[in-house]
C-alpha positions as CSV (number, residue, x, y, z in Angstrom):
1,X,-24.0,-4.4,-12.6
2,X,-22.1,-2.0,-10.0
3,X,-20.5,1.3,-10.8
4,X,-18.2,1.3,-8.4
5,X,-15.3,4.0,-8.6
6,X,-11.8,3.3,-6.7
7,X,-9.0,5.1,-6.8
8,X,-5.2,4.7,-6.1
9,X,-2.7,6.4,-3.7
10,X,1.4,5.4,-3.8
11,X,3.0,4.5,-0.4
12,X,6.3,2.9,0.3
13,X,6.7,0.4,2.8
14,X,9.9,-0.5,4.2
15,X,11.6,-3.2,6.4
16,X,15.1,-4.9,8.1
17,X,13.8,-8.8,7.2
18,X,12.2,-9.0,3.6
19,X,10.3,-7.4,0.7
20,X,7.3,-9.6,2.1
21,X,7.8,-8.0,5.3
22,X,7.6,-4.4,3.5
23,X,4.9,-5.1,2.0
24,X,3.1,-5.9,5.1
25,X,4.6,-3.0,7.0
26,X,3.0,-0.9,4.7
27,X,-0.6,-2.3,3.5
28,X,-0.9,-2.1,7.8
29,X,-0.2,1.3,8.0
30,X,-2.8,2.6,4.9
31,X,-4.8,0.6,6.2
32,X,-5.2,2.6,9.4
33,X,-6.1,5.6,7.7
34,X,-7.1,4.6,4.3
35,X,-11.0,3.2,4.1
36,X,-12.0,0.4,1.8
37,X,-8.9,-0.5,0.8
38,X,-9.3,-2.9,-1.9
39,X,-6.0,-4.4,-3.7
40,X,-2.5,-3.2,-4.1
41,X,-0.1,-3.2,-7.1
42,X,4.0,-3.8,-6.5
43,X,5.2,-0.9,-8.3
44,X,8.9,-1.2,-7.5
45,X,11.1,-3.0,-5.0
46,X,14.6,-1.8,-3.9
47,X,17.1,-1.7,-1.1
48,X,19.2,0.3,0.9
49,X,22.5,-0.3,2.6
50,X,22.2,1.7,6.7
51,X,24.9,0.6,8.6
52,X,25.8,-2.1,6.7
53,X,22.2,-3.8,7.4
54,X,19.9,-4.2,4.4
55,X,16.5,-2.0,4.1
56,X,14.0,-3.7,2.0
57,X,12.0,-0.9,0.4
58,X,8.6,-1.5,-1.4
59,X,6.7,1.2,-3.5
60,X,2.9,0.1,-3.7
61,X,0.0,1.5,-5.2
62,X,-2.7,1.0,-2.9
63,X,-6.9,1.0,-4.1
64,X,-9.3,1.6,-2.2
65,X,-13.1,2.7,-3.0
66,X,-14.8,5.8,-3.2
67,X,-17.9,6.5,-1.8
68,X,-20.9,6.9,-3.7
69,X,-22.7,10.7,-4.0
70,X,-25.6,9.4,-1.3
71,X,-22.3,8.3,0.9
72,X,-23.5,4.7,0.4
73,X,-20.8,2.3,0.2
Protein backbone atom coordinates (compact mmCIF):
# COMPACT_ATOMS: atom_id res chain seq x y z
CA UNK A 1 0.00 0.00 0.00
CA UNK A 2 1.63 3.56 -0.60
CA UNK A 3 2.15 6.24 1.89
CA UNK A 4 1.93 8.83 -0.05
CA UNK A 5 1.63 12.50 1.55
CA UNK A 6 0.05 15.56 -0.49
CA UNK A 7 -0.67 18.59 0.50
CA UNK A 8 -2.90 21.68 -0.49
CA UNK A 9 -2.25 25.34 -1.43
CA UNK A 10 -5.36 27.95 -2.27
CA UNK A 11 -5.18 29.93 -5.61
CA UNK A 12 -7.88 31.92 -7.27
CA UNK A 13 -8.26 31.90 -10.84
CA UNK A 14 -10.10 34.40 -12.70
CA UNK A 15 -11.56 35.09 -16.15
CA UNK A 16 -13.93 37.52 -18.69
CA UNK A 17 -15.90 34.18 -20.41
CA UNK A 18 -16.86 31.56 -17.57
CA UNK A 19 -16.24 29.87 -14.21
CA UNK A 20 -14.94 26.94 -16.45
CA UNK A 21 -12.64 29.18 -18.10
CA UNK A 22 -11.29 30.28 -14.43
CA UNK A 23 -10.82 27.33 -13.48
CA UNK A 24 -8.65 26.59 -16.36
CA UNK A 25 -6.81 29.88 -16.09
CA UNK A 26 -5.74 28.98 -12.91
CA UNK A 27 -5.04 24.94 -12.62
CA UNK A 28 -2.45 26.33 -15.82
CA UNK A 29 -0.84 28.72 -13.97
CA UNK A 30 -0.06 26.25 -10.55
CA UNK A 31 0.69 24.14 -12.73
CA UNK A 32 3.82 25.97 -13.98
CA UNK A 33 5.31 26.20 -10.70
CA UNK A 34 3.60 23.71 -8.60
CA UNK A 35 5.02 19.91 -9.15
CA UNK A 36 2.83 16.81 -8.94
CA UNK A 37 -0.13 18.48 -8.91
CA UNK A 38 -2.71 16.02 -8.26
CA UNK A 39 -6.63 17.14 -7.95
CA UNK A 40 -8.27 20.32 -7.09
CA UNK A 41 -11.27 21.15 -4.86
CA UNK A 42 -13.86 24.30 -6.00
CA UNK A 43 -13.81 26.15 -2.87
CA UNK A 44 -15.87 29.16 -3.87
CA UNK A 45 -17.00 30.80 -7.08
CA UNK A 46 -17.89 34.53 -7.42
CA UNK A 47 -18.01 37.51 -9.65
CA UNK A 48 -17.08 40.91 -10.06
CA UNK A 49 -18.62 43.77 -11.99
CA UNK A 50 -15.14 45.98 -14.01
CA UNK A 51 -16.47 48.21 -16.30
CA UNK A 52 -19.59 46.81 -16.53
CA UNK A 53 -18.05 43.43 -17.87
CA UNK A 54 -18.33 40.37 -15.66
CA UNK A 55 -15.13 38.71 -13.84
CA UNK A 56 -15.62 35.16 -13.17
CA UNK A 57 -13.55 34.51 -10.06
CA UNK A 58 -12.72 30.84 -8.80
CA UNK A 59 -11.00 30.02 -5.35
CA UNK A 60 -9.43 26.41 -5.64
CA UNK A 61 -7.60 24.38 -3.52
CA UNK A 62 -4.96 22.78 -5.44
CA UNK A 63 -2.99 19.09 -4.29
CA UNK A 64 -0.17 18.17 -5.22
CA UNK A 65 2.42 15.47 -3.74
CA UNK A 66 5.18 15.65 -1.55
CA UNK A 67 8.22 14.14 -2.03
CA UNK A 68 9.39 11.29 -0.12
CA UNK A 69 12.59 11.74 2.53
CA UNK A 70 15.02 9.82 -0.19
CA UNK A 71 13.41 12.50 -2.79
CA UNK A 72 11.80 9.58 -4.57
CA UNK A 73 8.51 10.38 -6.02
Amino acid sequence: MAKDVFKGVTIVGTSNESFSDAIKVAIGRASQTIRETRWFEVREQRGALRDGQIEYQVTLEVFFKLKNEDGAQ
